[in-house]
PDB file with one MODEL, atoms N, CA, C and O in Angstrom:
MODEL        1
ATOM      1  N   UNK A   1     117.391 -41.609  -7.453  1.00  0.00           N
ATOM      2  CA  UNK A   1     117.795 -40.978  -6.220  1.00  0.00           C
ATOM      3  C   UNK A   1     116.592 -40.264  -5.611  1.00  0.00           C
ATOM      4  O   UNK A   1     115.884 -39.546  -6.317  1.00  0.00           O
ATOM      5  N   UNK A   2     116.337 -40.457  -4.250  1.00  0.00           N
ATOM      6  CA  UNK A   2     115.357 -39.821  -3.515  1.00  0.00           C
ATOM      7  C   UNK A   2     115.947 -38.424  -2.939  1.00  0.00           C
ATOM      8  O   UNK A   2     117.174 -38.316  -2.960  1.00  0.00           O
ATOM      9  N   UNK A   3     115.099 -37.225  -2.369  1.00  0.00           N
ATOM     10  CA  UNK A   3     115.728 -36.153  -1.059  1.00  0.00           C
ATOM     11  C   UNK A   3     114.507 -36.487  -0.226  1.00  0.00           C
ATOM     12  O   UNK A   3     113.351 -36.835  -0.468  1.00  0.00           O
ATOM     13  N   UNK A   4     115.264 -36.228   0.901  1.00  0.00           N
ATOM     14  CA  UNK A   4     114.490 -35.996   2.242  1.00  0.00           C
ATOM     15  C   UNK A   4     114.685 -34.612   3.506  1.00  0.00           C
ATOM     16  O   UNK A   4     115.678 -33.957   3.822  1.00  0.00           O
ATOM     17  N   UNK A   5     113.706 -34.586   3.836  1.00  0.00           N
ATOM     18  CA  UNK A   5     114.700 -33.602   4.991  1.00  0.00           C
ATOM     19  C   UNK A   5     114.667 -34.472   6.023  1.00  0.00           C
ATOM     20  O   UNK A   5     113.950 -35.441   6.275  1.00  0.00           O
ATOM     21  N   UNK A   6     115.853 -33.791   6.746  1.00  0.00           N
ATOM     22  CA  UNK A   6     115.923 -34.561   8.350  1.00  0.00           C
ATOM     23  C   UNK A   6     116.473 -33.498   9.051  1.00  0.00           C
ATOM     24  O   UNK A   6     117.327 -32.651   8.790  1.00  0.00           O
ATOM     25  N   UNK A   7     115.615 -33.810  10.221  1.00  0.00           N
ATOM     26  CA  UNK A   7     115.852 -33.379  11.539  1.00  0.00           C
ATOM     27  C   UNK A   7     117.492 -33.981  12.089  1.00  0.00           C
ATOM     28  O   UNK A   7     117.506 -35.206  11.969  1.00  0.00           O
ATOM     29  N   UNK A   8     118.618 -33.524  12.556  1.00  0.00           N
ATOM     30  CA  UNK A   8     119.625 -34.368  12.948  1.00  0.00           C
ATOM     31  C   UNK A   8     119.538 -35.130  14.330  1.00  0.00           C
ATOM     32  O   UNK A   8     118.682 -34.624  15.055  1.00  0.00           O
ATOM     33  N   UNK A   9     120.098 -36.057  14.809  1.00  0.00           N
ATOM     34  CA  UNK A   9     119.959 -36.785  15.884  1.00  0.00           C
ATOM     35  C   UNK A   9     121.123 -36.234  16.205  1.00  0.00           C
ATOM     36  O   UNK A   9     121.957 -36.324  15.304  1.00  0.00           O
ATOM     37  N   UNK A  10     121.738 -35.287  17.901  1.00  0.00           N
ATOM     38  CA  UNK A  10     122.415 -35.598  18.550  1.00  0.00           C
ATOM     39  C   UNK A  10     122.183 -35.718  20.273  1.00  0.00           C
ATOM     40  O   UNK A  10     121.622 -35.149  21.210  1.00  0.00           O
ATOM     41  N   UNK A  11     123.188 -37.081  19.894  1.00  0.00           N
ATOM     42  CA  UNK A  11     123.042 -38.020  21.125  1.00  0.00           C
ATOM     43  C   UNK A  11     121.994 -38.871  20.522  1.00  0.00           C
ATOM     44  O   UNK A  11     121.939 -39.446  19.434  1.00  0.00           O
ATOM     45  N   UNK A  12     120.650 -38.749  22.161  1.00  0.00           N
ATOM     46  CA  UNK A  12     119.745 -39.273  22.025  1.00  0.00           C
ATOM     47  C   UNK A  12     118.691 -37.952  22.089  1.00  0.00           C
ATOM     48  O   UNK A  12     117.788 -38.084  22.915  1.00  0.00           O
ATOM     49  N   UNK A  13     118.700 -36.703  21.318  1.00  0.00           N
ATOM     50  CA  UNK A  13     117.788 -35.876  21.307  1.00  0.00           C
ATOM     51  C   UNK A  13     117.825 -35.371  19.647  1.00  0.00           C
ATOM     52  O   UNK A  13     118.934 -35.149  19.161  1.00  0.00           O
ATOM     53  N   UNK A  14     116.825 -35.228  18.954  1.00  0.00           N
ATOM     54  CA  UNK A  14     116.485 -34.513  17.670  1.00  0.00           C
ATOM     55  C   UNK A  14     116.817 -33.306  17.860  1.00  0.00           C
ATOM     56  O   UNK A  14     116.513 -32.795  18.938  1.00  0.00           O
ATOM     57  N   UNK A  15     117.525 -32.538  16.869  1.00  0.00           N
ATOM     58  CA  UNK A  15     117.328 -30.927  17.007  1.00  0.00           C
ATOM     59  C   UNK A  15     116.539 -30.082  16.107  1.00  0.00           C
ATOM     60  O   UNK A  15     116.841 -29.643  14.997  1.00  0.00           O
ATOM     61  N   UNK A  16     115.628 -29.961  16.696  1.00  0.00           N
ATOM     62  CA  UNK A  16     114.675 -28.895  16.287  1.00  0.00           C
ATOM     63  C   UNK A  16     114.976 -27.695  15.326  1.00  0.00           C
ATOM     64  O   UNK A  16     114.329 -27.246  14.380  1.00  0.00           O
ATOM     65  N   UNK A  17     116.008 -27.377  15.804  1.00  0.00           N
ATOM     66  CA  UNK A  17     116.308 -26.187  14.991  1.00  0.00           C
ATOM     67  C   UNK A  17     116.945 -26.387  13.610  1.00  0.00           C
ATOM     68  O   UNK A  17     117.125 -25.457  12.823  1.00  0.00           O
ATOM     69  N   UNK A  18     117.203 -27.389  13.422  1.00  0.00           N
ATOM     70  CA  UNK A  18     118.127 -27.927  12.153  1.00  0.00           C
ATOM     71  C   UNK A  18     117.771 -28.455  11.606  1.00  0.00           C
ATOM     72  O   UNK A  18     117.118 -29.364  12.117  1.00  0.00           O
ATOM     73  N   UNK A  19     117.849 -28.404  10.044  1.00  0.00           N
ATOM     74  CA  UNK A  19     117.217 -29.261   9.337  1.00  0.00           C
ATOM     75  C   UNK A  19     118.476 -29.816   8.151  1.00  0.00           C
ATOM     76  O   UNK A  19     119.571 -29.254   8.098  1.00  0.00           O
ATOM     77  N   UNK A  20     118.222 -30.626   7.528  1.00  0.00           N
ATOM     78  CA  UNK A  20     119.205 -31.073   6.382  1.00  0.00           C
ATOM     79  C   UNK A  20     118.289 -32.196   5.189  1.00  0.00           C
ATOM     80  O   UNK A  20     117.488 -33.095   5.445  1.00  0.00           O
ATOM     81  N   UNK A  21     118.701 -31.793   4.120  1.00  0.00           N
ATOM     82  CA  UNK A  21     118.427 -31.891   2.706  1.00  0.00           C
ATOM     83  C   UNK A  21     119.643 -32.896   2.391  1.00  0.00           C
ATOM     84  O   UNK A  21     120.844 -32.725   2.181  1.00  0.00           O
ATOM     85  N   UNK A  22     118.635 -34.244   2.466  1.00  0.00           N
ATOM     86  CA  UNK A  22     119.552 -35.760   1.972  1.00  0.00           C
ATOM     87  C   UNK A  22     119.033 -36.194   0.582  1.00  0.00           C
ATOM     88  O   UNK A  22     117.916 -36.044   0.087  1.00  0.00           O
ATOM     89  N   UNK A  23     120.213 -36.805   0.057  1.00  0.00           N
ATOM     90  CA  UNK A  23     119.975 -37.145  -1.181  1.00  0.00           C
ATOM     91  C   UNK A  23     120.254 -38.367  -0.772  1.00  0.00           C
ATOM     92  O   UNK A  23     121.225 -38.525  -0.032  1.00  0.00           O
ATOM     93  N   UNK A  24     119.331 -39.649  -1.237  1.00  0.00           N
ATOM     94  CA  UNK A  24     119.589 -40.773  -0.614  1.00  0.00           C
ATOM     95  C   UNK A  24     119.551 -42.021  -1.728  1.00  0.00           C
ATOM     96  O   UNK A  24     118.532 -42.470  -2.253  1.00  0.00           O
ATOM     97  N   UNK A  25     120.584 -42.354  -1.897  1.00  0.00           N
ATOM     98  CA  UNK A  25     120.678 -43.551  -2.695  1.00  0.00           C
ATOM     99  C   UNK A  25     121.286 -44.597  -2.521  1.00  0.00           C
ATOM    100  O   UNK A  25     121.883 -44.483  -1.451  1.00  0.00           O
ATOM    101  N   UNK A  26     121.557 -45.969  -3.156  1.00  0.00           N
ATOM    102  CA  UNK A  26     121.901 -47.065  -2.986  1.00  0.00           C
ATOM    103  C   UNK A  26     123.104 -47.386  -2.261  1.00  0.00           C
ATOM    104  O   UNK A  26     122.991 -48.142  -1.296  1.00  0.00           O
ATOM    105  N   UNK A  27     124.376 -46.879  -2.608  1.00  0.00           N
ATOM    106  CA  UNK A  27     124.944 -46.697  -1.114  1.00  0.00           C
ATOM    107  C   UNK A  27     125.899 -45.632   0.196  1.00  0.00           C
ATOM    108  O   UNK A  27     127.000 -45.443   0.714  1.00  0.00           O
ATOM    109  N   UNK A  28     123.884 -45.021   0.162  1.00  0.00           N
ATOM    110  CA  UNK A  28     124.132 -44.035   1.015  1.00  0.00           C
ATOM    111  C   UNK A  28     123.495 -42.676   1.129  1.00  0.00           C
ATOM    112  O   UNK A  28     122.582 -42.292   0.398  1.00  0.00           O
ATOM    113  N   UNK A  29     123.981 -42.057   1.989  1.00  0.00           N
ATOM    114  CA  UNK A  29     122.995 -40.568   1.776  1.00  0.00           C
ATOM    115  C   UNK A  29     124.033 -39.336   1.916  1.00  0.00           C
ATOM    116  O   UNK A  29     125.135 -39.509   2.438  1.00  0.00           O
ATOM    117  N   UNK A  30     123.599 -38.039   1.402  1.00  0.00           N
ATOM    118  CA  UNK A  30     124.930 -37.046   1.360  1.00  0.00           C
ATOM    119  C   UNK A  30     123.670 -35.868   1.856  1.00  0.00           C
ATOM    120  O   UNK A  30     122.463 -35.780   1.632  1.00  0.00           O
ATOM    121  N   UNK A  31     124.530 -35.165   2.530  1.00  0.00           N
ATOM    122  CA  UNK A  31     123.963 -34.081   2.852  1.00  0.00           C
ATOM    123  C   UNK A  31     124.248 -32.592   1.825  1.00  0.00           C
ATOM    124  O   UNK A  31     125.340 -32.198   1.414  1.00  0.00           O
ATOM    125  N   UNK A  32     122.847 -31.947   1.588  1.00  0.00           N
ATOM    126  CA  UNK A  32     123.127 -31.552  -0.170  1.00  0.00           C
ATOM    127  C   UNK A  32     123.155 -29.806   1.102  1.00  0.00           C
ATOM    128  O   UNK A  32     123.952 -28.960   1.509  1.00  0.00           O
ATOM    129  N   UNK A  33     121.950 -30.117   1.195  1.00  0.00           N
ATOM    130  CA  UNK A  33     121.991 -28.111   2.240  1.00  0.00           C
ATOM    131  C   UNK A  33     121.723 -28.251   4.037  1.00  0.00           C
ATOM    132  O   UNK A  33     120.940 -29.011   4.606  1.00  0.00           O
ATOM    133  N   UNK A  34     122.151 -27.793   4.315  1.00  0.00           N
ATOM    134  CA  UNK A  34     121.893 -27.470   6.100  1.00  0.00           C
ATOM    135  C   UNK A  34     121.105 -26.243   6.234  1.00  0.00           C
ATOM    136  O   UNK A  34     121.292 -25.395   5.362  1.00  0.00           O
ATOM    137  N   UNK A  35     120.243 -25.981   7.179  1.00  0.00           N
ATOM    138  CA  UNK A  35     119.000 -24.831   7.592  1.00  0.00           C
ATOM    139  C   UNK A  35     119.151 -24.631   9.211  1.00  0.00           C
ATOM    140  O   UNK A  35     118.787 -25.470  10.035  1.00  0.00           O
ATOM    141  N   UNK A  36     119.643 -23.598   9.462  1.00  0.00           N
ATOM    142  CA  UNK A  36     120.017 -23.968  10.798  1.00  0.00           C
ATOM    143  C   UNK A  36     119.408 -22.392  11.201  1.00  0.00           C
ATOM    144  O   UNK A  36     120.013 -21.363  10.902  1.00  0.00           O
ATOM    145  N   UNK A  37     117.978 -22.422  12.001  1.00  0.00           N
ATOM    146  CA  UNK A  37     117.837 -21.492  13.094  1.00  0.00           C
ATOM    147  C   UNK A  37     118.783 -20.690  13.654  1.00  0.00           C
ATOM    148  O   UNK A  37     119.735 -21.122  14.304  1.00  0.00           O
ATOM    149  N   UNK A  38     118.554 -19.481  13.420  1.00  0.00           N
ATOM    150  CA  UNK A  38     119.087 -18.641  14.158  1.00  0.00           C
ATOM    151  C   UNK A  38     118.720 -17.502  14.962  1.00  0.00           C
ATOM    152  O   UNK A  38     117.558 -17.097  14.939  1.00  0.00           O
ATOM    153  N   UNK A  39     119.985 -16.708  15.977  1.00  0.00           N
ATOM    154  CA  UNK A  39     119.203 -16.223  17.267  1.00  0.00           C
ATOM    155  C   UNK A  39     118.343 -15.276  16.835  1.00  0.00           C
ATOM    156  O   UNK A  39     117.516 -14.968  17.693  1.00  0.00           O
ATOM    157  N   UNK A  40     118.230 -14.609  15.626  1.00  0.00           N
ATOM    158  CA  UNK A  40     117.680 -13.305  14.947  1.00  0.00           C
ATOM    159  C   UNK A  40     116.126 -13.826  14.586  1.00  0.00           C
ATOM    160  O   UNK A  40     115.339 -12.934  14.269  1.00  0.00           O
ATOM    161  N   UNK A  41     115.623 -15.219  14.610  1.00  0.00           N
ATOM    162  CA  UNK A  41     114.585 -15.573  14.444  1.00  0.00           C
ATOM    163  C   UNK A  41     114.251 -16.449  12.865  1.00  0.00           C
ATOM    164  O   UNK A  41     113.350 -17.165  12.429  1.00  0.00           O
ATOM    165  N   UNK A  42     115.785 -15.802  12.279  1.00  0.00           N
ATOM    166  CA  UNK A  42     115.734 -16.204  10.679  1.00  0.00           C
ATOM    167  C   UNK A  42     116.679 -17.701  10.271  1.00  0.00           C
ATOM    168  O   UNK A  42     116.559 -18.774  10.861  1.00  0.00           O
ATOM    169  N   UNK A  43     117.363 -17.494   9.424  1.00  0.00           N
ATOM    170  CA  UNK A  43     118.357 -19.447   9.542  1.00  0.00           C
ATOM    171  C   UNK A  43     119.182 -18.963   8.682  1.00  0.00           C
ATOM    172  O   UNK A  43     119.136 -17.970   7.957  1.00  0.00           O
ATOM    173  N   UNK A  44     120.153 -19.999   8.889  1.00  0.00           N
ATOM    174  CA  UNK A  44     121.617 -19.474   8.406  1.00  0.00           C
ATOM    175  C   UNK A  44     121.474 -20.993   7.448  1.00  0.00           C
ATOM    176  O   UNK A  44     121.423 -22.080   8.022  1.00  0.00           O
ATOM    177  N   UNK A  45     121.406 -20.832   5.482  1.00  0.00           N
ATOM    178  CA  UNK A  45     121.772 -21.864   4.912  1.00  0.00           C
ATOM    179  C   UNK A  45     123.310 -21.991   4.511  1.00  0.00           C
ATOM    180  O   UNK A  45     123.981 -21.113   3.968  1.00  0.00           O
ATOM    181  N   UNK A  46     123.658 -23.041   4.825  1.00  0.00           N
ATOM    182  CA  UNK A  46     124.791 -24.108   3.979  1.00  0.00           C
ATOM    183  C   UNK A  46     124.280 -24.732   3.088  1.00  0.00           C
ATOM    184  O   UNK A  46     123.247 -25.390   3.209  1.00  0.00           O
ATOM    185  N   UNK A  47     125.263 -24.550   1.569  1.00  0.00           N
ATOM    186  CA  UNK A  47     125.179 -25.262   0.262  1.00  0.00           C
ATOM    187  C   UNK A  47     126.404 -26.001   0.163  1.00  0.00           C
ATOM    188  O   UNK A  47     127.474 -25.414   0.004  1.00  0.00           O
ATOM    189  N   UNK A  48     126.314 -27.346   0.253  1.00  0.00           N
ATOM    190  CA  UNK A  48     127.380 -27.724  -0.242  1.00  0.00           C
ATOM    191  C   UNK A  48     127.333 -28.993  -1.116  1.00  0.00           C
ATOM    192  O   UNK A  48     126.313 -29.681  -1.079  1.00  0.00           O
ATOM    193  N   UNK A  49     128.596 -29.425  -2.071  1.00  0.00           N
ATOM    194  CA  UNK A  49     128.445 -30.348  -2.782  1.00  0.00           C
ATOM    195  C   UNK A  49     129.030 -31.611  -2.494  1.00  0.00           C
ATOM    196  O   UNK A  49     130.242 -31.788  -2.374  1.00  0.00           O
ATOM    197  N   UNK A  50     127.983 -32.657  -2.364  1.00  0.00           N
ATOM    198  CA  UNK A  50     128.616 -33.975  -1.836  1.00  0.00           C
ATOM    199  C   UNK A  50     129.851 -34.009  -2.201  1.00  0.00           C
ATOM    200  O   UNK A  50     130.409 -33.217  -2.960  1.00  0.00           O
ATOM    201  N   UNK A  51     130.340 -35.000  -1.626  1.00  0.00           N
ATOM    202  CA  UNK A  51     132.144 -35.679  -1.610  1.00  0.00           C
ATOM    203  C   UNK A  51     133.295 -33.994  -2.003  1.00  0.00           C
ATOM    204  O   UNK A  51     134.345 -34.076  -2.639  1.00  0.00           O
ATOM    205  N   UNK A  52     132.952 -33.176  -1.658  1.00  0.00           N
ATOM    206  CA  UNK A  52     133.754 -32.081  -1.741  1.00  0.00           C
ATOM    207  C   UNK A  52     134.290 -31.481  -0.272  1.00  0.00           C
ATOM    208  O   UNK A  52     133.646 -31.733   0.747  1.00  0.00           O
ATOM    209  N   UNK A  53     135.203 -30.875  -0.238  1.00  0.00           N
ATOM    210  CA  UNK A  53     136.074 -30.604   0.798  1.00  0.00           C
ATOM    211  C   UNK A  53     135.600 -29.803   1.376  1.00  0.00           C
ATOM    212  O   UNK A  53     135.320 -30.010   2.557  1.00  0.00           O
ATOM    213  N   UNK A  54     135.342 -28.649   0.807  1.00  0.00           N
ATOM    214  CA  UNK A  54     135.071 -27.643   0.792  1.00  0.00           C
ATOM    215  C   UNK A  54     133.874 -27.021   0.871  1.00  0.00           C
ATOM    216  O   UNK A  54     133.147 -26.752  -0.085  1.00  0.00           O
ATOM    217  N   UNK A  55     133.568 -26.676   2.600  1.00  0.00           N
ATOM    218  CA  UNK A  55     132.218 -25.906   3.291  1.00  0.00           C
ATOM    219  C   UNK A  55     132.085 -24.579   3.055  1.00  0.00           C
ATOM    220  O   UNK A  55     133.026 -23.857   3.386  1.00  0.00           O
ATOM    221  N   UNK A  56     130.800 -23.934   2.387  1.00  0.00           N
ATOM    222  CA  UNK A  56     131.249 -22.748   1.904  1.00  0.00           C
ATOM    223  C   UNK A  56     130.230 -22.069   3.304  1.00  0.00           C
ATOM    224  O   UNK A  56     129.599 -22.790   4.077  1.00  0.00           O
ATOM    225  N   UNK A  57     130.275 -20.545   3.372  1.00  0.00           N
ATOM    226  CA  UNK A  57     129.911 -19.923   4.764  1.00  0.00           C
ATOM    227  C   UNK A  57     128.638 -20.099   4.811  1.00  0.00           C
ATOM    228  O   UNK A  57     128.204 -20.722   3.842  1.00  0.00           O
ATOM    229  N   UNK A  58     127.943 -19.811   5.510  1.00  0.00           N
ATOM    230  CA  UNK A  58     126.258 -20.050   6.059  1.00  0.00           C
ATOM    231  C   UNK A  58     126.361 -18.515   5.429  1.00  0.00           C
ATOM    232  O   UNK A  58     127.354 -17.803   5.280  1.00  0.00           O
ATOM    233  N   UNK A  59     124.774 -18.241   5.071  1.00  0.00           N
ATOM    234  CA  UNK A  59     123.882 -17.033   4.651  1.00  0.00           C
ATOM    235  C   UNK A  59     123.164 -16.876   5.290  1.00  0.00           C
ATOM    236  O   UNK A  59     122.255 -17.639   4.964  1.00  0.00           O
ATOM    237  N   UNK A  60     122.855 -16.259   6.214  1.00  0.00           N
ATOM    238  CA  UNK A  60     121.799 -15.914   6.661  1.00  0.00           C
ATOM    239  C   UNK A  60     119.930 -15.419   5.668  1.00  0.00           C
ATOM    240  O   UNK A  60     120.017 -14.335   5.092  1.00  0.00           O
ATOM    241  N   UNK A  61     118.825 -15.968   5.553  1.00  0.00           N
ATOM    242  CA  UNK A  61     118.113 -15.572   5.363  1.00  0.00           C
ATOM    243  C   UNK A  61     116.518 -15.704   6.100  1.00  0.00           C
ATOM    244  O   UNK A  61     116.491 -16.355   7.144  1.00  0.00           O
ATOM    245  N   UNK A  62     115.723 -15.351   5.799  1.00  0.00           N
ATOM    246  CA  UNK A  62     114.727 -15.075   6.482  1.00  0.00           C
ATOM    247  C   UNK A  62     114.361 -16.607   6.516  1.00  0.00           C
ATOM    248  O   UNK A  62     114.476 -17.102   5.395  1.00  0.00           O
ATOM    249  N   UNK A  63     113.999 -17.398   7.373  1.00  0.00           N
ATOM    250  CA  UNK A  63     113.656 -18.976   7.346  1.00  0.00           C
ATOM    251  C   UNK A  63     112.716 -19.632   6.290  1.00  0.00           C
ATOM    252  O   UNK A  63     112.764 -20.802   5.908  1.00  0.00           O
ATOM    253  N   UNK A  64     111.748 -18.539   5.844  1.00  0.00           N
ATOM    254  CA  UNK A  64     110.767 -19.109   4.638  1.00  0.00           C
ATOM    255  C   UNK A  64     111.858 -19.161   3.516  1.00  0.00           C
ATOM    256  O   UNK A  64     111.789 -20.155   2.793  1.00  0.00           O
ATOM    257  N   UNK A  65     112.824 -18.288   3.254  1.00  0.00           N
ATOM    258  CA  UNK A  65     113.455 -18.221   1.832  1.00  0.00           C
ATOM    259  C   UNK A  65     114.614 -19.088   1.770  1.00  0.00           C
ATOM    260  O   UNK A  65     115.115 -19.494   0.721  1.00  0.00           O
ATOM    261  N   UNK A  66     115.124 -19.423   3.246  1.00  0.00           N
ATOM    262  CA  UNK A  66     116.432 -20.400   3.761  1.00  0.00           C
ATOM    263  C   UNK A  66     115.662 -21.827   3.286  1.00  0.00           C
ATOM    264  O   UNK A  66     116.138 -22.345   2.276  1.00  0.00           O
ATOM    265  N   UNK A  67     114.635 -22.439   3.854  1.00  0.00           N
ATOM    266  CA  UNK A  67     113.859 -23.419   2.503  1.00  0.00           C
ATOM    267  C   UNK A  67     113.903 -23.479   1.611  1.00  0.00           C
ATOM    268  O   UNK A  67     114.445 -24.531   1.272  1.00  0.00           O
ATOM    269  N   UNK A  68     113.525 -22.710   0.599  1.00  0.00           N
ATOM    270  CA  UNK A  68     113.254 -23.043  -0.566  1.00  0.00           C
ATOM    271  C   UNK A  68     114.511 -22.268  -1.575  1.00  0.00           C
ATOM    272  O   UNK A  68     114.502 -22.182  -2.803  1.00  0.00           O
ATOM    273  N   UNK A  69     115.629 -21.722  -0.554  1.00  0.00           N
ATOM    274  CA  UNK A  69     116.868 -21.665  -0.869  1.00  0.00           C
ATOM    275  C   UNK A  69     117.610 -23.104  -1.126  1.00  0.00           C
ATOM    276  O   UNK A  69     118.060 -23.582  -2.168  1.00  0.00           O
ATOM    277  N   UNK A  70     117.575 -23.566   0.074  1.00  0.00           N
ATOM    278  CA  UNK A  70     117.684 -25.067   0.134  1.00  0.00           C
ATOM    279  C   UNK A  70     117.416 -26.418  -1.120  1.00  0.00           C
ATOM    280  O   UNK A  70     118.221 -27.279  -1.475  1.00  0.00           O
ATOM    281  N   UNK A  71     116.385 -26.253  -1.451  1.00  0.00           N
ATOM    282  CA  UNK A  71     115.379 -26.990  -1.748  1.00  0.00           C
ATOM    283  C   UNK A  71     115.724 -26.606  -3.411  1.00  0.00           C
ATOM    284  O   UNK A  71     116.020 -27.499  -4.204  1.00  0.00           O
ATOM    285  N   UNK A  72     115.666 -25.579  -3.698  1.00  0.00           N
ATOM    286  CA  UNK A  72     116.042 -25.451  -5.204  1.00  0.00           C
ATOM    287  C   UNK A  72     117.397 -25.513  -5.525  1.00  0.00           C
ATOM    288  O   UNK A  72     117.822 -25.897  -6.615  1.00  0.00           O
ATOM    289  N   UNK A  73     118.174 -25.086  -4.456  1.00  0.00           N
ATOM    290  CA  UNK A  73     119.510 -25.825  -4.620  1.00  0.00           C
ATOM    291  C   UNK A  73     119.758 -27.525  -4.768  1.00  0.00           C
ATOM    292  O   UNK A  73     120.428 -27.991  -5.689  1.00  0.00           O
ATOM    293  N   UNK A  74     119.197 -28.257  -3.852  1.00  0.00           N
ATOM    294  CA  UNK A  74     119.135 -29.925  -3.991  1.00  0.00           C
ATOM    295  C   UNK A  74     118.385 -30.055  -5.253  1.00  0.00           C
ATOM    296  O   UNK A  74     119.176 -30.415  -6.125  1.00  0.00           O
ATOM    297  N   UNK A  75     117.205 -29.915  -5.714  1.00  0.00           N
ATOM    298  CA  UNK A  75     116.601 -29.640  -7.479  1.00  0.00           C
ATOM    299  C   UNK A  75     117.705 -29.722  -8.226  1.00  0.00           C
ATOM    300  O   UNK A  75     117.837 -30.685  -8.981  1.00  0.00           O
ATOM    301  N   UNK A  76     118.685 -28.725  -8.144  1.00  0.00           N
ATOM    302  CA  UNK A  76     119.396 -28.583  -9.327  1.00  0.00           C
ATOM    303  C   UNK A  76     120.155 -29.188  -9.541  1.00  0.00           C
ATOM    304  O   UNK A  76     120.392 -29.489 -10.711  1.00  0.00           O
ATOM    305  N   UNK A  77     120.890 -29.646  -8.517  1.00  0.00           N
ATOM    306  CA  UNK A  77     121.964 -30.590  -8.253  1.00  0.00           C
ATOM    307  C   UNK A  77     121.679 -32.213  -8.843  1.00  0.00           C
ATOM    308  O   UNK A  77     122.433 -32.995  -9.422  1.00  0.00           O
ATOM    309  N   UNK A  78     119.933 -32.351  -8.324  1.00  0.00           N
ATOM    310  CA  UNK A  78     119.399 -33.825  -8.854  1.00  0.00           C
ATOM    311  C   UNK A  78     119.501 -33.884 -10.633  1.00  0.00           C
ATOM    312  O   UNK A  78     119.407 -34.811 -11.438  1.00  0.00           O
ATOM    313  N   UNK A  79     119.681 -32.774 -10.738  1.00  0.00           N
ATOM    314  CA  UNK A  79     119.072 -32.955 -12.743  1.00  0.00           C
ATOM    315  C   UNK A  79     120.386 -33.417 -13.473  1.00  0.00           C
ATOM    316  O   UNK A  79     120.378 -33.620 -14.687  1.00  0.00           O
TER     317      UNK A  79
ENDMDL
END
């Protein structure tokens, strides 16, 4: 299994402010965390676990730590 980040496509415009943490394999890709800019200058992360129902609330943290909030969350999940 690979991760990637991605920028999301809506419509026909990328959004800048958003980012998402894909886990991408044979058939298919799941979205593991969301990083979403916010008006305070910092980002609000979502953790959630593929094929589960259940969206848990955004956190707000400072955008360097909303990364690698992110990012060690998808880590752990891969092992």
């Amino acid at each position: 299994m690979d991760m990637n980040w991605l920028n999301p496509v809506v419509g026909q415009n990328t959004n800048r402010d958003e980012w998402c943490v894909l886990r991408v394999g044979p058939g298919g890709a799941d979205v593991l965390a969301r990083v979403r800019r916010n008006e305070m200058g910092g980002a609000d992360v979502t953790l959630s676990i593929a094929g589960s129902s259940v969206i848990p609330p955004a956190v707000p943290l400072p955008i360097a730590q909303a990364f690698e909030v992110a990012a060690e969350f998808a880590r752990n999940l891969a092992r």
